[in-house]
C-alpha positions as CSV (number, residue, x, y, z in Angstrom):
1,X,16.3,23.6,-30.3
2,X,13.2,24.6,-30.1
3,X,11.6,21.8,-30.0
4,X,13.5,20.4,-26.8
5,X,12.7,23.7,-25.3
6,X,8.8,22.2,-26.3
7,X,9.5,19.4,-24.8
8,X,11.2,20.5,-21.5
9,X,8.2,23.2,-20.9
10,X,5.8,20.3,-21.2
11,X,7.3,18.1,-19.3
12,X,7.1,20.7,-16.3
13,X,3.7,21.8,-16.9
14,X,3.0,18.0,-16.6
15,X,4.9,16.3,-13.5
16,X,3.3,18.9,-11.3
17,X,0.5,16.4,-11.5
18,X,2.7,13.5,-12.0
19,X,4.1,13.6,-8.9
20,X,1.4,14.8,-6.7
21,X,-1.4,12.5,-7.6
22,X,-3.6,11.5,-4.7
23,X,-4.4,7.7,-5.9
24,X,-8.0,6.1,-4.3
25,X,-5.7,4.9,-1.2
26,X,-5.3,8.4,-0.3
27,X,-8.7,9.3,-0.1
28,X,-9.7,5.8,1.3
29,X,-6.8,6.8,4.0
30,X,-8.8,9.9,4.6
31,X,-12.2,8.9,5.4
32,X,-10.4,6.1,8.0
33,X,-8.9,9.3,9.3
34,X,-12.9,10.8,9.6
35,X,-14.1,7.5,11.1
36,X,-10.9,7.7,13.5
37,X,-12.4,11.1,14.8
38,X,-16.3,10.3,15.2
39,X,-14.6,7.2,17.4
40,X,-12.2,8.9,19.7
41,X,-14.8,12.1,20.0
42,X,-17.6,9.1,20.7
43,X,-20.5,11.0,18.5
44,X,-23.6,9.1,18.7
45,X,-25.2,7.6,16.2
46,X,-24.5,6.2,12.6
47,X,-21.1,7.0,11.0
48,X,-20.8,8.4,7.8
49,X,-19.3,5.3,6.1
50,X,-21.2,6.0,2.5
51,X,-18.0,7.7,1.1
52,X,-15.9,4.9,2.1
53,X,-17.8,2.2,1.4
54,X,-18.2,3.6,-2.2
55,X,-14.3,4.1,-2.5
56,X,-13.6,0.5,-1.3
57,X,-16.0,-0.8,-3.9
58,X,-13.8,0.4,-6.9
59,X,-10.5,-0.9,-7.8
60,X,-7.2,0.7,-5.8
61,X,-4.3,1.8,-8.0
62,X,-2.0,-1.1,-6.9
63,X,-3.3,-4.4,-7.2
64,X,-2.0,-5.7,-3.7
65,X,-4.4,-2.8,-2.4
66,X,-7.4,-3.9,-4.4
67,X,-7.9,-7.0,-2.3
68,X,-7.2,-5.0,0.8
69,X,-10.2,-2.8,-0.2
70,X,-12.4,-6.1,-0.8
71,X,-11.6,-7.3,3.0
72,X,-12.5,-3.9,4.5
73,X,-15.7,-3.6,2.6
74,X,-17.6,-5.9,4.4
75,X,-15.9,-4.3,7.7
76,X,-16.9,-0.8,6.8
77,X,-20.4,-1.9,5.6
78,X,-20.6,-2.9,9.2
79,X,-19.6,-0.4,11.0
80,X,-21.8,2.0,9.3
81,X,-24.8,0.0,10.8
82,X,-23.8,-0.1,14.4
83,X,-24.6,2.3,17.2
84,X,-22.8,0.4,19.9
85,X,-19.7,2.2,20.6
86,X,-18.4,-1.0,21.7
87,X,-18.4,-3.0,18.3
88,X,-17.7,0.5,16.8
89,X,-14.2,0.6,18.2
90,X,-14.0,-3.2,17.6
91,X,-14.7,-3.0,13.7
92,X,-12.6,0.5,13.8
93,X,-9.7,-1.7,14.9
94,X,-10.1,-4.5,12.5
95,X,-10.4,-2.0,9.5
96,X,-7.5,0.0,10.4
97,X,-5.4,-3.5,10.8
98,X,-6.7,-4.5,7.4
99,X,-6.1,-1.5,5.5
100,X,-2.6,-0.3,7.4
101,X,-0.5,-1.8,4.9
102,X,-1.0,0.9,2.8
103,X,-0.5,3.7,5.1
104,X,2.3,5.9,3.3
105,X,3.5,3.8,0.4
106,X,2.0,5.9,-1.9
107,X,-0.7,7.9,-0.4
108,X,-0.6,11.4,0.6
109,X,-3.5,11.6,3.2
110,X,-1.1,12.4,6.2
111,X,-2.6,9.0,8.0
112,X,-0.3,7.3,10.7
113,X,0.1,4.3,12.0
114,X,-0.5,3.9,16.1
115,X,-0.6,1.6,18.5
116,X,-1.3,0.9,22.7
117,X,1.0,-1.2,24.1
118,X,-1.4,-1.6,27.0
119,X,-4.4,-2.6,24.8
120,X,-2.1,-4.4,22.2
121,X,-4.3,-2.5,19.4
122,X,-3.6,-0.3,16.3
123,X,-5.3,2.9,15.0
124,X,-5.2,5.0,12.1
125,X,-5.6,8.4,12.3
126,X,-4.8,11.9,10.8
127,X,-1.7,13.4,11.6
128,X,0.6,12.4,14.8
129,X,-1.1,13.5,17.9
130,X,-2.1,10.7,19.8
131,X,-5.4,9.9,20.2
132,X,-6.3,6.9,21.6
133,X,-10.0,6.0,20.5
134,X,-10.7,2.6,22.1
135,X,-10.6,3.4,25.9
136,X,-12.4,6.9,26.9
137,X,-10.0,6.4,30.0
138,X,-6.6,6.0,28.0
139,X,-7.1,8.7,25.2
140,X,-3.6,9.7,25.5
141,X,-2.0,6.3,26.1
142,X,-0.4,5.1,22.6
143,X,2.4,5.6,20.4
144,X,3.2,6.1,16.7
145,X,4.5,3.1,14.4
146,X,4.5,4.8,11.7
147,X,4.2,8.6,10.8
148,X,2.7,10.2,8.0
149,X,5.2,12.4,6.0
């Protein structure tokens, strides 16, 4: 008996961690969600892309994922390079539609999924307040596809 009560405190000690392990697309998720902000805010300048970039270089926890990382890495390399807010939102847009596949199917990085009817264009961004980053004019125009949990 005591042995299965052993076993039963382990086992609780243990899925603790078990079930609320943040796998590399979570944090990948999370520095979109950064990138998402510099964007919509319009900061000047380089973005922070190093985190990112280094995250999409390693392998993802799902296989299916891993060759979504090797497509945006060439996108995110790129993006950090640019200061033309212009190509910015452009590369922005094709990273978020190459990496929203794995928005919330095993990530925990409270990313959703948006999208402008009027621009025809997806985002990814933290939480669900929309926050339209590709027309200064529109920032509120948008809705969500998908919403984080």
């Amino acid at each position: 008996m005591k042995k299965l009560h052993y076993l039963f405190l382990i086992f609780i000690l243990t899925s603790g961690n078990l079930f609320s392990h943040e796998g590399k697309e979570t944090f990948v998720l999370r520095e979109v969600g950064k990138i998402h902000s510099s964007i919509y805010s319009e900061t000047p300048g380089n973005l922070d892309v190093q985190k990112l970039v280094q995250l999409l270089k390693e392998n993802a926890d799902h296989k299916k994922d891993t060759e979504k990382f090797k497509k945006a890495l060439p996108i995110a390399e790129e993006l950090g390079k640019t200061l033309d807010l212009s190509k910015k939102r452009e590369l922005f847009e094709r990273l978020s539609n190459e990496l929203e596949s794995i928005v919330g199917h095993h990530d925990k990085s409270g990313i959703s999924v948006f999208y402008c009817p009027m621009l025809k264009k997806k985002w990814l961004a933290s939480g669900k307040e929309i926050k339209n980053p590709y027309n200064s004019k529109m920032k509120n125009c948008g809705e969500i596809t998908y919403e984080a949990k």
